[in-house]
C-alpha positions as CSV (number, residue, x, y, z in Angstrom):
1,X,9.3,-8.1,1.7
2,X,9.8,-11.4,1.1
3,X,9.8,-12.0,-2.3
4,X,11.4,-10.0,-5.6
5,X,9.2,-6.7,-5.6
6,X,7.5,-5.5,-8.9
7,X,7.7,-2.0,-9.4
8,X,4.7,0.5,-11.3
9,X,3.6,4.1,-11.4
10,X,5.1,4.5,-8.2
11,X,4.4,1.8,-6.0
12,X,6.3,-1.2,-4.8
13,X,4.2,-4.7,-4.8
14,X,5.7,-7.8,-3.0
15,X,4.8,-10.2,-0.5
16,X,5.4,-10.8,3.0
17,X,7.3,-13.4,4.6
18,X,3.4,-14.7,6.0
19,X,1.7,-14.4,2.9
20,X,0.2,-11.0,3.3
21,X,0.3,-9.1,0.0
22,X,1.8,-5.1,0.2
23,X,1.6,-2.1,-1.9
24,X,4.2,0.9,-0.7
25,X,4.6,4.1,-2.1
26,X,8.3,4.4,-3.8
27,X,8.2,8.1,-2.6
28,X,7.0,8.1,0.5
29,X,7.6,4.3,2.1
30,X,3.9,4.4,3.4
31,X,1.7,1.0,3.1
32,X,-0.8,2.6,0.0
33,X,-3.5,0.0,0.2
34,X,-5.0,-3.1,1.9
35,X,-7.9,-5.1,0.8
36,X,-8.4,-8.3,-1.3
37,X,-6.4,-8.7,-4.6
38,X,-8.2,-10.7,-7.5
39,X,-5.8,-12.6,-10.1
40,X,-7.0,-14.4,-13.0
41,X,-5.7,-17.4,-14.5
42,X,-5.2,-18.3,-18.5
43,X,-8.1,-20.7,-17.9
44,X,-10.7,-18.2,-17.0
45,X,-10.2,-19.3,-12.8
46,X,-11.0,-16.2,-10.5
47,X,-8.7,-15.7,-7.3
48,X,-9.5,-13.8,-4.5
49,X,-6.4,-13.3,-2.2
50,X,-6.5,-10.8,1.2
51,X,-4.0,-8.2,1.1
């Protein structure tokens, strides 16, 4: 991963040294998810990003 990892209920969340967005399981090491990621902002703007 590229960038400082967050940590919750057992997964690890970074990003990739192209962008790409990753979820890992802590246990096991194995990619848990892809798909799109949505992020809002404080001023109510919707993000969409491709995991």
């Amino acid at each position: 991963m590229f960038c400082a990892p967050a940590v919750a209920d057992g997964f690890v969340y970074g990003a990739g040294e192209g962008g790409d967005l990753y979820a890992v399981d802590a246990a096991t090491g194995k990619e848990a998810w892809t798909g799109v990621v949505y992020v809002g902002s404080e001023n109510g703007e919707l993000f969409a990003v491709t995991a």
